[in-house]
TORKOL-582927 format. One record per atom (N, C-alpha, C, O): z, x, y; residue in three letters; atom name. Coordinates in nm, 2 decimals, decimal comma. Layout:
residues N
<Z: Z&X: X&Y: Y&residu: ALA&atome: CA>
...
//
This chain:
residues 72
<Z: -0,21&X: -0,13&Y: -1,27&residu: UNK&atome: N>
<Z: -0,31&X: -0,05&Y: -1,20&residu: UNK&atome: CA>
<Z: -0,32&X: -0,10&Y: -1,05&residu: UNK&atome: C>
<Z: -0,38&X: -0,20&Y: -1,03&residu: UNK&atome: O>
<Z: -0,26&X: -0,03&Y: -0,96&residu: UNK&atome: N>
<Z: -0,28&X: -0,04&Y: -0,81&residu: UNK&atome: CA>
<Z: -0,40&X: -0,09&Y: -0,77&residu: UNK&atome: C>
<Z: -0,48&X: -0,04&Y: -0,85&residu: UNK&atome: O>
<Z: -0,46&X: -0,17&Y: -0,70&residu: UNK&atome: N>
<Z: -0,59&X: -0,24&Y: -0,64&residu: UNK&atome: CA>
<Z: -0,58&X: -0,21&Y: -0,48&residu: UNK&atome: C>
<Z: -0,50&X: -0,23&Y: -0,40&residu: UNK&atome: O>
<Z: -0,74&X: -0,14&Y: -0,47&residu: UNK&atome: N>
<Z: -0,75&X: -0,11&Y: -0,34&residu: UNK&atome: CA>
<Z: -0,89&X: -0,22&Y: -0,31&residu: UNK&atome: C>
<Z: -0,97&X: -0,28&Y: -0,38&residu: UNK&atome: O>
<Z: -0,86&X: -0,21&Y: -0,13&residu: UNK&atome: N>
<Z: -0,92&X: -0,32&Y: -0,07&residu: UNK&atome: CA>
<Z: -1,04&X: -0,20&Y: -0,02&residu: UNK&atome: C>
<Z: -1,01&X: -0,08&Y: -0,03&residu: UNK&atome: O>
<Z: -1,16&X: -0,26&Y: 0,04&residu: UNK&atome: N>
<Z: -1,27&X: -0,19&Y: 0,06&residu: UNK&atome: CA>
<Z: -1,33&X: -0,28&Y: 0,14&residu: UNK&atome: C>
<Z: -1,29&X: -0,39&Y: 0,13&residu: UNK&atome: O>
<Z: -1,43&X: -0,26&Y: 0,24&residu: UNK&atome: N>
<Z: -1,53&X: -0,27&Y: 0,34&residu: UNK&atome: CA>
<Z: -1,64&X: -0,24&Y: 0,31&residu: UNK&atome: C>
<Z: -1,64&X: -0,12&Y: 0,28&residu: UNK&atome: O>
<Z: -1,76&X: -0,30&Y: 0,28&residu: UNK&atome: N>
<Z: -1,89&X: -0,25&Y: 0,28&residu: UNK&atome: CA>
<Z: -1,94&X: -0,28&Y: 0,46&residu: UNK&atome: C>
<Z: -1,90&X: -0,37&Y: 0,53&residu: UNK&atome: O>
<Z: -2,03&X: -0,17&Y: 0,47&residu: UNK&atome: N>
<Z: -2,04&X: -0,08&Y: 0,61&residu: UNK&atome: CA>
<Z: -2,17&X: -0,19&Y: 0,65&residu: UNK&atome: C>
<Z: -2,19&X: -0,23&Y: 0,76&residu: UNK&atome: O>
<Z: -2,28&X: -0,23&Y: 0,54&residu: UNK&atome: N>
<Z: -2,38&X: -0,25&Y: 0,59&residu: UNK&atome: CA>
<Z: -2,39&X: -0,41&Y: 0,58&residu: UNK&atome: C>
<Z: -2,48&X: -0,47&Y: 0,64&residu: UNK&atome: O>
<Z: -2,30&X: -0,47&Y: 0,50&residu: UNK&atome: N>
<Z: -2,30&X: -0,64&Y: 0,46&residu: UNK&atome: CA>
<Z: -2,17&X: -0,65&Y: 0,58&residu: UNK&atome: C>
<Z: -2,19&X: -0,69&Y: 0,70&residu: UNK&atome: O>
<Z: -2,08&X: -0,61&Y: 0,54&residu: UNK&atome: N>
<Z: -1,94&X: -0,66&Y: 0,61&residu: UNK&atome: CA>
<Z: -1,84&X: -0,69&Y: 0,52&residu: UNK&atome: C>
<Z: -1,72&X: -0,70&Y: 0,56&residu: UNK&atome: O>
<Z: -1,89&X: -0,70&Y: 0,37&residu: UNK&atome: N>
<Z: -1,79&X: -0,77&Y: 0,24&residu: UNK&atome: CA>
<Z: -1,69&X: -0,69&Y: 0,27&residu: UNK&atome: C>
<Z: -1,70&X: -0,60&Y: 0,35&residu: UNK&atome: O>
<Z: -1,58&X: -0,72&Y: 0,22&residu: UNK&atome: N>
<Z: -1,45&X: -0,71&Y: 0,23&residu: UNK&atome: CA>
<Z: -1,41&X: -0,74&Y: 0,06&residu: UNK&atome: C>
<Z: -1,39&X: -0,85&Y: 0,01&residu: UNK&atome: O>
<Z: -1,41&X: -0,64&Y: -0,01&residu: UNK&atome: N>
<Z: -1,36&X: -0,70&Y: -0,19&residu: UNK&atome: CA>
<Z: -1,25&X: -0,60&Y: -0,17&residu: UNK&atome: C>
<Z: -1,21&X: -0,53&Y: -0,08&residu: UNK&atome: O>
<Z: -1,19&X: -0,63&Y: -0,33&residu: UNK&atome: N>
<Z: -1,09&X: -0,52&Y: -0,41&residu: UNK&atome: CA>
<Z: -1,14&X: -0,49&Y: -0,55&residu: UNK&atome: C>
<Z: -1,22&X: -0,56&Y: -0,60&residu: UNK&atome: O>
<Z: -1,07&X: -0,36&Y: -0,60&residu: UNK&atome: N>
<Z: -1,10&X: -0,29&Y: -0,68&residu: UNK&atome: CA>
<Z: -0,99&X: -0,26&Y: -0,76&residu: UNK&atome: C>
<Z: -0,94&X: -0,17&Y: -0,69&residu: UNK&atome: O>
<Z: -0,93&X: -0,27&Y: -0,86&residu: UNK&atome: N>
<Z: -0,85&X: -0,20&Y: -0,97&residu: UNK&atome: CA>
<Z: -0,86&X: -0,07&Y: -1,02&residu: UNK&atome: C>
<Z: -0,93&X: -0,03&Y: -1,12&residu: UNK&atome: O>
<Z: -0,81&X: -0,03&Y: -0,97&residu: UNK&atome: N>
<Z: -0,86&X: 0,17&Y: -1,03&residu: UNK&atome: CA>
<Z: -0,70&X: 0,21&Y: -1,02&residu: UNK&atome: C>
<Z: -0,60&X: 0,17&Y: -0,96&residu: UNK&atome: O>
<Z: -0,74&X: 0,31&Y: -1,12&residu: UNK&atome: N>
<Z: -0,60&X: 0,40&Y: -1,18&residu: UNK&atome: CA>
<Z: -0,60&X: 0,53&Y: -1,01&residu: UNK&atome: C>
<Z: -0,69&X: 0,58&Y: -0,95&residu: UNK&atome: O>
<Z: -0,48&X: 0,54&Y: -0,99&residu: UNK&atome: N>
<Z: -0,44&X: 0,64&Y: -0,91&residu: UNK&atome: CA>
<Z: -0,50&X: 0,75&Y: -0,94&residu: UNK&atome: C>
<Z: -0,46&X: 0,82&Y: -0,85&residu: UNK&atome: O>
<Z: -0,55&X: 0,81&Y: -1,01&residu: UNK&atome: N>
<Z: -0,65&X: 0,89&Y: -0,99&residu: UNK&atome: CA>
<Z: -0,79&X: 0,92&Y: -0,97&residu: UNK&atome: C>
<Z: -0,84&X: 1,03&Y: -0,94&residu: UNK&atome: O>
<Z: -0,85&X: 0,79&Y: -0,98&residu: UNK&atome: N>
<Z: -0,99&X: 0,76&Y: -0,93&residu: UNK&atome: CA>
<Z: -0,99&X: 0,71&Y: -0,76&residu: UNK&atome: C>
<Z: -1,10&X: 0,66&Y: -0,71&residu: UNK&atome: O>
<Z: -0,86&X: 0,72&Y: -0,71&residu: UNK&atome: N>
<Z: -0,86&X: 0,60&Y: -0,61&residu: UNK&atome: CA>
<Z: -0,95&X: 0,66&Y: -0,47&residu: UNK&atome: C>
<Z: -0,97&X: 0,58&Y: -0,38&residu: UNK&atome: O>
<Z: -1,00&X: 0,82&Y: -0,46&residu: UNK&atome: N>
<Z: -1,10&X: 0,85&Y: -0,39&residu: UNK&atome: CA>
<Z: -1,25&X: 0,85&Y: -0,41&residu: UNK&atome: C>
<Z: -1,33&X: 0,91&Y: -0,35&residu: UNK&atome: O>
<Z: -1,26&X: 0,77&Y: -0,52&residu: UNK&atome: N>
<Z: -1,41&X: 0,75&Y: -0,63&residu: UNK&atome: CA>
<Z: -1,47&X: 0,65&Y: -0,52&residu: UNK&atome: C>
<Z: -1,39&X: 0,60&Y: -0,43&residu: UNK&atome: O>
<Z: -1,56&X: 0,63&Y: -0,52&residu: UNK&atome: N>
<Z: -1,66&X: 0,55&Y: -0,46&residu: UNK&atome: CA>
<Z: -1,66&X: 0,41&Y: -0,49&residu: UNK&atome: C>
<Z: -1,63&X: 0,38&Y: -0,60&residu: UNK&atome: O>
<Z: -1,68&X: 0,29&Y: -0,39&residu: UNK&atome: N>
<Z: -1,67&X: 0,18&Y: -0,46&residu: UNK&atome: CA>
<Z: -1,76&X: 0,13&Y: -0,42&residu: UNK&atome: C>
<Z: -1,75&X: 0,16&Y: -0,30&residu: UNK&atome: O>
<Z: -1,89&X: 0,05&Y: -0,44&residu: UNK&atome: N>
<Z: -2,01&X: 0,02&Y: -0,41&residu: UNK&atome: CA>
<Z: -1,99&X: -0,14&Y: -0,41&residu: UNK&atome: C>
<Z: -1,92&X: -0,19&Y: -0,50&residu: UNK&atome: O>
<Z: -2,04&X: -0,21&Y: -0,31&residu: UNK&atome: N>
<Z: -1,97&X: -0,34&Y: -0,32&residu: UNK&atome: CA>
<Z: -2,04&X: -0,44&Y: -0,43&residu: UNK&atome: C>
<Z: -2,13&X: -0,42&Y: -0,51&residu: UNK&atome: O>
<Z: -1,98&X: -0,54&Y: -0,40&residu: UNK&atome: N>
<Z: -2,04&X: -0,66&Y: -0,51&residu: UNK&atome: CA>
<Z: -2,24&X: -0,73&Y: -0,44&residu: UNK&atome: C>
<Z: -2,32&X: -0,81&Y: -0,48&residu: UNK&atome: O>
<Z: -2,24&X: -0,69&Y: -0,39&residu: UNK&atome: N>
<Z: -2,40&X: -0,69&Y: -0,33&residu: UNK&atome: CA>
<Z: -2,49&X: -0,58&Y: -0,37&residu: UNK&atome: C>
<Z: -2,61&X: -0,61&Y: -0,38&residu: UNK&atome: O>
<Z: -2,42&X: -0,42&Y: -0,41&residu: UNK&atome: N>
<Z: -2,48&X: -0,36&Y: -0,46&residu: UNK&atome: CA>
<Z: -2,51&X: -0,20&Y: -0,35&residu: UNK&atome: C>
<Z: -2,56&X: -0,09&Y: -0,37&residu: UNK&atome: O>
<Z: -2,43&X: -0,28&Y: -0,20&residu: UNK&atome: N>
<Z: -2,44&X: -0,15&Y: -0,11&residu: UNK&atome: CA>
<Z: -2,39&X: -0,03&Y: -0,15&residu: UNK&atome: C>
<Z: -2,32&X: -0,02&Y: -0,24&residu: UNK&atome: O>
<Z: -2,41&X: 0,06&Y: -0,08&residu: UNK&atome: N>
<Z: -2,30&X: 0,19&Y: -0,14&residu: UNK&atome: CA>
<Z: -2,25&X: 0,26&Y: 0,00&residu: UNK&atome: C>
<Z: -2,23&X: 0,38&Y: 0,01&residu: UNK&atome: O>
<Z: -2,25&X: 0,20&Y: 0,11&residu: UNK&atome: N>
<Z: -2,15&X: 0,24&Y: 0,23&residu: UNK&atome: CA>
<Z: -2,04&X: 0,20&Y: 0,22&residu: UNK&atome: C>
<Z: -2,03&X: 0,12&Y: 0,31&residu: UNK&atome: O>
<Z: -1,92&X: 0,22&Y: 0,15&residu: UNK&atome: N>
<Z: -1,84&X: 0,12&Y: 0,17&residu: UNK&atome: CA>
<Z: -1,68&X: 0,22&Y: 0,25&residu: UNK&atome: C>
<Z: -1,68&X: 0,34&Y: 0,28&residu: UNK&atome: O>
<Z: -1,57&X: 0,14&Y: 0,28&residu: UNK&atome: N>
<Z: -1,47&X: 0,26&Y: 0,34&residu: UNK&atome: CA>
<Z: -1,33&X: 0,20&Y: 0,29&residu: UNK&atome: C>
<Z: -1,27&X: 0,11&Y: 0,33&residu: UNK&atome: O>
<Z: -1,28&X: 0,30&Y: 0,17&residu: UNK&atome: N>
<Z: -1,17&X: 0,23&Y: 0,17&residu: UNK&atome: CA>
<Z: -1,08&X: 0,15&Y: 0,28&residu: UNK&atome: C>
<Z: -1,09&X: 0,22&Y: 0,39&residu: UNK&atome: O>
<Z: -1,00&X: 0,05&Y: 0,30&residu: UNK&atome: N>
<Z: -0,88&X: 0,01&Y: 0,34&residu: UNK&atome: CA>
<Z: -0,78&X: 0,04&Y: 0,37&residu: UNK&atome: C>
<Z: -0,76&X: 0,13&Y: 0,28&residu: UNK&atome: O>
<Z: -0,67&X: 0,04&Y: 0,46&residu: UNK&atome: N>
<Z: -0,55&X: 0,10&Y: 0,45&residu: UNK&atome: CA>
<Z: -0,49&X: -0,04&Y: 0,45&residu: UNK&atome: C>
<Z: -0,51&X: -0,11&Y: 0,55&residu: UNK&atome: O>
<Z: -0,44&X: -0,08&Y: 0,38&residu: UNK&atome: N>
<Z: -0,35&X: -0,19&Y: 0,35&residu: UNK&atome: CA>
<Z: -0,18&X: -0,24&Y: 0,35&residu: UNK&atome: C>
<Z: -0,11&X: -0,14&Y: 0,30&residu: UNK&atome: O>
<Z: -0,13&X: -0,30&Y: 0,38&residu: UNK&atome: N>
<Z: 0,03&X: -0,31&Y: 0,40&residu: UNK&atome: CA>
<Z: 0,09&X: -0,35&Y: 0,19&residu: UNK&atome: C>
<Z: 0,03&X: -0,40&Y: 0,10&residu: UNK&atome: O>
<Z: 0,19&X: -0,32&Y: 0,20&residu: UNK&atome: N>
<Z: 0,23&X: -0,36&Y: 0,08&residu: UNK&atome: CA>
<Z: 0,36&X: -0,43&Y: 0,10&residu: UNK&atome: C>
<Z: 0,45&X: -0,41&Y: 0,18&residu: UNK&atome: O>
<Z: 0,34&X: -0,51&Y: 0,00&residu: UNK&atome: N>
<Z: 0,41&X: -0,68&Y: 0,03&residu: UNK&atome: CA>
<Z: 0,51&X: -0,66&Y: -0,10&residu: UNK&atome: C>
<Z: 0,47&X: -0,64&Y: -0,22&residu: UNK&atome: O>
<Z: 0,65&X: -0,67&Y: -0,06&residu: UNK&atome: N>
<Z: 0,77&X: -0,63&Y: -0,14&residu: UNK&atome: CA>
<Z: 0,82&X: -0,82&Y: -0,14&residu: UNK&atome: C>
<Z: 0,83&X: -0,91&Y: -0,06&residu: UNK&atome: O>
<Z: 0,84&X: -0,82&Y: -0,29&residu: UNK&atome: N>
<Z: 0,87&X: -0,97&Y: -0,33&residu: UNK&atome: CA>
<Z: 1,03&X: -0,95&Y: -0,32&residu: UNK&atome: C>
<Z: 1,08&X: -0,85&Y: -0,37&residu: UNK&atome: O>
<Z: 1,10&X: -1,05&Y: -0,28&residu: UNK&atome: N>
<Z: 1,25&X: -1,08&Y: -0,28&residu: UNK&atome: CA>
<Z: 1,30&X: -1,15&Y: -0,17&residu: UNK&atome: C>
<Z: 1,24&X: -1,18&Y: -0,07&residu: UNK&atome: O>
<Z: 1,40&X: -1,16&Y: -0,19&residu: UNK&atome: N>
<Z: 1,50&X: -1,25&Y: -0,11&residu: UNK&atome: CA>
<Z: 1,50&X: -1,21&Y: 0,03&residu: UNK&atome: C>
<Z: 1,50&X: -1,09&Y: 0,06&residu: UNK&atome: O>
<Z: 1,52&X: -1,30&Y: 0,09&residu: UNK&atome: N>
<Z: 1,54&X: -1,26&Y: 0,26&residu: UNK&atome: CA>
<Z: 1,61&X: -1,34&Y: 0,31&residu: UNK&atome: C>
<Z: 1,60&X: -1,46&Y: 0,29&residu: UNK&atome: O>
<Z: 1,76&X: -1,27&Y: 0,41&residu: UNK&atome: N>
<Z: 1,89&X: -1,31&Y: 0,44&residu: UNK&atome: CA>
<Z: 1,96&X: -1,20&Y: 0,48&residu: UNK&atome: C>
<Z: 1,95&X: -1,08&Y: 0,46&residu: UNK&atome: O>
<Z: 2,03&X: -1,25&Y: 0,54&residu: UNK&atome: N>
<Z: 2,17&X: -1,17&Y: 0,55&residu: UNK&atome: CA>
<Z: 2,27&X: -1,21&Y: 0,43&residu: UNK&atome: C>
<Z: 2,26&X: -1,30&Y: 0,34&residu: UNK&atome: O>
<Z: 2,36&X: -1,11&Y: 0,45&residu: UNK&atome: N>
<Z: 2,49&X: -1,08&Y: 0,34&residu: UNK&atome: CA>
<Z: 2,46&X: -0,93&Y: 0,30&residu: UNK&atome: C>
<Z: 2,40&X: -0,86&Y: 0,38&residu: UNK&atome: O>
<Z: 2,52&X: -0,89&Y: 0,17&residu: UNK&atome: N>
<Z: 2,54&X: -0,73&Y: 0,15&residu: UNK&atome: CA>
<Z: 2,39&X: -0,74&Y: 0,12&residu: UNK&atome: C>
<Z: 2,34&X: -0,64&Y: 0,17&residu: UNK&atome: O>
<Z: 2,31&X: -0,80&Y: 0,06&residu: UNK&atome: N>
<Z: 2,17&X: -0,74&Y: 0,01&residu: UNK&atome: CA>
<Z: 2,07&X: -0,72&Y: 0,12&residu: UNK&atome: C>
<Z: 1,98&X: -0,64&Y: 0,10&residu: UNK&atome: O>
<Z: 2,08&X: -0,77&Y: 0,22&residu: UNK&atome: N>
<Z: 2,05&X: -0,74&Y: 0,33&residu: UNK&atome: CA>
<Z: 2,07&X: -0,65&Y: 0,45&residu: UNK&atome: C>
<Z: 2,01&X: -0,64&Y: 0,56&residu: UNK&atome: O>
<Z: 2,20&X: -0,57&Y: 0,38&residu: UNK&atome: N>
<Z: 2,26&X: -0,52&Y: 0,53&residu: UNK&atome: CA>
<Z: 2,20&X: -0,41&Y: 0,51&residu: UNK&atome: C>
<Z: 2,19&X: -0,37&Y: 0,40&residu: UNK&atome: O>
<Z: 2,16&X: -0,32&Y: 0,63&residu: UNK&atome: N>
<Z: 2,11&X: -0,18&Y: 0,60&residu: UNK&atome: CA>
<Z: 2,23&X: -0,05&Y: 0,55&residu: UNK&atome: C>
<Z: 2,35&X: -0,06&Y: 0,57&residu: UNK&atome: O>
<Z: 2,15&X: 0,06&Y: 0,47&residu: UNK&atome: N>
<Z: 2,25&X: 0,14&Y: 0,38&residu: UNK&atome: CA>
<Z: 2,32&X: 0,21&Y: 0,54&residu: UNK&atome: C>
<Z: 2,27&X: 0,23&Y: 0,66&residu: UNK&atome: O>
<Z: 2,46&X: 0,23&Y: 0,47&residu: UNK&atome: N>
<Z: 2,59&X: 0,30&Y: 0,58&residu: UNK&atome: CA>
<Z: 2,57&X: 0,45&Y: 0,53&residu: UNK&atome: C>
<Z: 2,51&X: 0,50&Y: 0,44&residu: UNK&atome: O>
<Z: 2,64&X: 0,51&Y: 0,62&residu: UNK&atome: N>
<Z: 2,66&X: 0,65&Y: 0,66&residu: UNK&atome: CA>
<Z: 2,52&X: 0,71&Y: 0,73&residu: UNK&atome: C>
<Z: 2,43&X: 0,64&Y: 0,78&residu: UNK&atome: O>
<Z: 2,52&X: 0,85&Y: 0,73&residu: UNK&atome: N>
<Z: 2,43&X: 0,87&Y: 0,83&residu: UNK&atome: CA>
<Z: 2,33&X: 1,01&Y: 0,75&residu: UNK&atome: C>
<Z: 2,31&X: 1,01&Y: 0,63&residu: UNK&atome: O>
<Z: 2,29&X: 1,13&Y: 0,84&residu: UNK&atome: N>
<Z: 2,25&X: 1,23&Y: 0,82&residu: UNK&atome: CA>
<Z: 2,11&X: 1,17&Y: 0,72&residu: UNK&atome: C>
<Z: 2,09&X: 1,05&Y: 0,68&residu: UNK&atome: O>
<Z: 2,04&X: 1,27&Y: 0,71&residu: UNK&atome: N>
<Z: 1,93&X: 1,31&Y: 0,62&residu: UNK&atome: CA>
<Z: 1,86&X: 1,23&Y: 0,51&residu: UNK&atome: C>
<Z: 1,75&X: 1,22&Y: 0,48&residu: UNK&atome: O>
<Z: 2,02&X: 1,17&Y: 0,46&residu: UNK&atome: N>
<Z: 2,00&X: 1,18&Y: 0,30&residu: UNK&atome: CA>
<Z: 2,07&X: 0,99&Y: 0,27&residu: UNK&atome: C>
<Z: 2,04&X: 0,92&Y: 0,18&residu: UNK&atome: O>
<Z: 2,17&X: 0,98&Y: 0,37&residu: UNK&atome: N>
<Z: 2,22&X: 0,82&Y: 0,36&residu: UNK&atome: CA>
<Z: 2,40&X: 0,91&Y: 0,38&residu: UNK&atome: C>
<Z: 2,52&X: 0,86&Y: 0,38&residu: UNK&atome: O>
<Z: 2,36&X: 1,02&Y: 0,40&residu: UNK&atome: N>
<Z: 2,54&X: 1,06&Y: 0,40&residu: UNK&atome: CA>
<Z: 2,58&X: 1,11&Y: 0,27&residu: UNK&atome: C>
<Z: 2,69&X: 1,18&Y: 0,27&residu: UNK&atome: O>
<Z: 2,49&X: 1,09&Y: 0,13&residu: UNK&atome: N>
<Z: 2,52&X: 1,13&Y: 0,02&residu: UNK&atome: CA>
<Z: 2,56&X: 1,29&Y: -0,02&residu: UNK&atome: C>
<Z: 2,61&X: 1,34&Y: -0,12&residu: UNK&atome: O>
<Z: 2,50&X: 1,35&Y: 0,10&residu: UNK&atome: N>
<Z: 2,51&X: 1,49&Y: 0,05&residu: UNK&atome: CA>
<Z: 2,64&X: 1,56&Y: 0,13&residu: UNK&atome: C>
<Z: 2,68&X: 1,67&Y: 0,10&residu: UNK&atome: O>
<Z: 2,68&X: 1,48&Y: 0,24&residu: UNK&atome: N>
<Z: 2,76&X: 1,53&Y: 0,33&residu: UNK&atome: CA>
<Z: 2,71&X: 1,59&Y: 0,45&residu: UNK&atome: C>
<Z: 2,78&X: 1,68&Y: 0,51&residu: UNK&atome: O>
<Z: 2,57&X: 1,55&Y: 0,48&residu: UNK&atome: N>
<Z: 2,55&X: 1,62&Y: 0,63&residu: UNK&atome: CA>
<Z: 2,49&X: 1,55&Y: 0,73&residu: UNK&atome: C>
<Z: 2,38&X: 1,56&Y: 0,78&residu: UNK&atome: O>
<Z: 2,66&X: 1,43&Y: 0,75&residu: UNK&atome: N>
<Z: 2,71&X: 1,39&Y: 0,86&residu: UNK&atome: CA>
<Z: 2,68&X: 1,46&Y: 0,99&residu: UNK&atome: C>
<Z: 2,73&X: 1,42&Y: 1,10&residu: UNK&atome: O>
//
């Protein structure tokens, strides 16, 4: 279940929230009990290796698509 981060407007809290992708424009009222709150726009943090070699090198060919469709 994706976790969004939230702002309460009138404390300043800063929490998160566990909600299913379909509730994720529902309301989240903070842990104080306010109900100003604004969701977050947050970065998402990809776990793995970091380096050079082939797992690192960026995909070859070009156009649209990676080159896969042929419109080089």
């Amino acid at each position: 279940m994706p976790r969004y981060e939230y702002r309460c407007r009138t404390c300043g809290d800063t929490f998160e929230r566990a909600l299913p992708m379909s509730e994720s424009g529902s309301p989240a009222p903070c842990p104080q009990g306010h109900g100003d709150t604004v969701k977050l726009l947050s970065t998402v943090a990809l776990a793995g290796r970091a380096g050079t070699g082939p797992a690192a090198a960026p995909p070859s060919g070009g156009g649209c698509c990676g080159g896969a469709c042929g419109c080089r």
